[in-house]
C-alpha positions as a Markdown table, in Angstrom:
| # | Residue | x | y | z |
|---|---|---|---|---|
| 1 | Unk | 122.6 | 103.0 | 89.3 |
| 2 | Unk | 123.8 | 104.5 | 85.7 |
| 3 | Unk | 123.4 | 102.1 | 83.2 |
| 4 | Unk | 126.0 | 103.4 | 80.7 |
| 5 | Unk | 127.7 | 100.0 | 80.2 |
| 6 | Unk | 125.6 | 97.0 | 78.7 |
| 7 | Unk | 126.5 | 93.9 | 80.0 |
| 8 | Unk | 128.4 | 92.8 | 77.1 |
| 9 | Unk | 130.7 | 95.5 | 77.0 |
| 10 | Unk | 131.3 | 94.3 | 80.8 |
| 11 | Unk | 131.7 | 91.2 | 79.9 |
| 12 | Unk | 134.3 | 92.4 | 77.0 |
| 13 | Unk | 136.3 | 94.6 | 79.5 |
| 14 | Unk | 136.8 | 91.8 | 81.9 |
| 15 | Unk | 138.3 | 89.8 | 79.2 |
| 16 | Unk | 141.0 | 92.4 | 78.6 |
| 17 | Unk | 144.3 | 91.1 | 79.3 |
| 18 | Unk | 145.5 | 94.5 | 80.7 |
| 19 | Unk | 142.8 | 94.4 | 83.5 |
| 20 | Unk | 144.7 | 93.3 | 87.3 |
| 21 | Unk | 142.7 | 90.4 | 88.8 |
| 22 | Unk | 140.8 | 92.8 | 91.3 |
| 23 | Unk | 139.4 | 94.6 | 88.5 |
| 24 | Unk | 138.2 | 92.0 | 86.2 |
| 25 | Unk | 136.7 | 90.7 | 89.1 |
| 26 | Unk | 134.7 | 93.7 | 90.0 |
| 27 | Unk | 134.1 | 94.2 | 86.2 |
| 28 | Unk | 132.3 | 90.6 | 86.1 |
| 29 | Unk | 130.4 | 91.2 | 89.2 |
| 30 | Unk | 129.2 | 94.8 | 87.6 |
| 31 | Unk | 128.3 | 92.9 | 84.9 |
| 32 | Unk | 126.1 | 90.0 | 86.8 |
| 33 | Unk | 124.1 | 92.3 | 88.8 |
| 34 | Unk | 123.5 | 94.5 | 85.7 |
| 35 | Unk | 121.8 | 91.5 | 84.5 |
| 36 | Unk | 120.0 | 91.0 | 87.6 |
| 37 | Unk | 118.8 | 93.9 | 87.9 |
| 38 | Unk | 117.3 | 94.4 | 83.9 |
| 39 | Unk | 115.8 | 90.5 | 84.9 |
| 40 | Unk | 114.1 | 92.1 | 87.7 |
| 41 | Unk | 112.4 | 95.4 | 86.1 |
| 42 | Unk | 112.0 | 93.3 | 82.6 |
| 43 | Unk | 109.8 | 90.8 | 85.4 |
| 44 | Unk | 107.9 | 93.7 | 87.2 |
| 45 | Unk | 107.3 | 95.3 | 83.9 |
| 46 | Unk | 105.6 | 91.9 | 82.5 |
| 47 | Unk | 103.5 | 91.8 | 86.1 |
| 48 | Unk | 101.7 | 95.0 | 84.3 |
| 49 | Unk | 101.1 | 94.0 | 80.6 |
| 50 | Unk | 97.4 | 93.7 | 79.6 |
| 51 | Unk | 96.4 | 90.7 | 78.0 |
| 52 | Unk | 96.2 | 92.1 | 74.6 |
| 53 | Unk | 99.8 | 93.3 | 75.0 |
| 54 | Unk | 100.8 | 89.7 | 76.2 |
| 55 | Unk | 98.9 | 88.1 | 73.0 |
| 56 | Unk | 101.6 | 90.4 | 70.8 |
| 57 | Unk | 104.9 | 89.1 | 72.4 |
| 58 | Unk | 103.2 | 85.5 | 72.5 |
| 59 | Unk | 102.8 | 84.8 | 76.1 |
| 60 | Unk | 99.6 | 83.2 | 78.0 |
| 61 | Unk | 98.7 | 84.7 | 81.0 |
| 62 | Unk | 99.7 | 81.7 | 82.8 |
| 63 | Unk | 103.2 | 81.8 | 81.0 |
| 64 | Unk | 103.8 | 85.5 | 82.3 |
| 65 | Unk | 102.9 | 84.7 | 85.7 |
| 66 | Unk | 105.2 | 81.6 | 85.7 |
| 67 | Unk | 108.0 | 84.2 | 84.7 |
| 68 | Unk | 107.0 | 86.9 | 87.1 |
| 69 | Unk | 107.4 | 84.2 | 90.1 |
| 70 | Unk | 111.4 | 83.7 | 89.1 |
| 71 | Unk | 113.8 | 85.4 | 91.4 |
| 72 | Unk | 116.1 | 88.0 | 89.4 |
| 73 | Unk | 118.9 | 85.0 | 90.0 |
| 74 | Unk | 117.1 | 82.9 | 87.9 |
| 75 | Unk | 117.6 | 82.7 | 84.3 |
């Protein structure tokens, strides 16, 4: 999946009033499951951290794990 477009710029293009209906559509659900999927790696990635690593972005252990349990649908 190339990851060129933030989701923000998404986002900004489906706003554009030039865009037909189909395609701000498809524009907004780009833009959702590029957030779902950056949720998803951002979770696995925090599965890995050492503790020391956790004490630096100011998470427990216990907070982490809570995170890492979310699905990728969850905010």
């Amino acid at each position: 999946m190339t990851r060129s477009l933030t989701t923000q710029s998404l986002l900004m293009m489906s706003a554009s009033p030039r865009l037909p209906l189909l395609a701000a559509v498809a524009v907004r659900v780009a833009g959702k499951l590029t957030e779902w999927d950056q949720r998803s790696r951002t979770r696995r990635q925090l599965k890995d951290l050492d503790p020391y690593l956790l004490k630096d972005i100011g998470l427990t252990h216990a907070e982490a794990r809570k995170e890492v349990k979310k699905y990728f649908f969850q905010g």
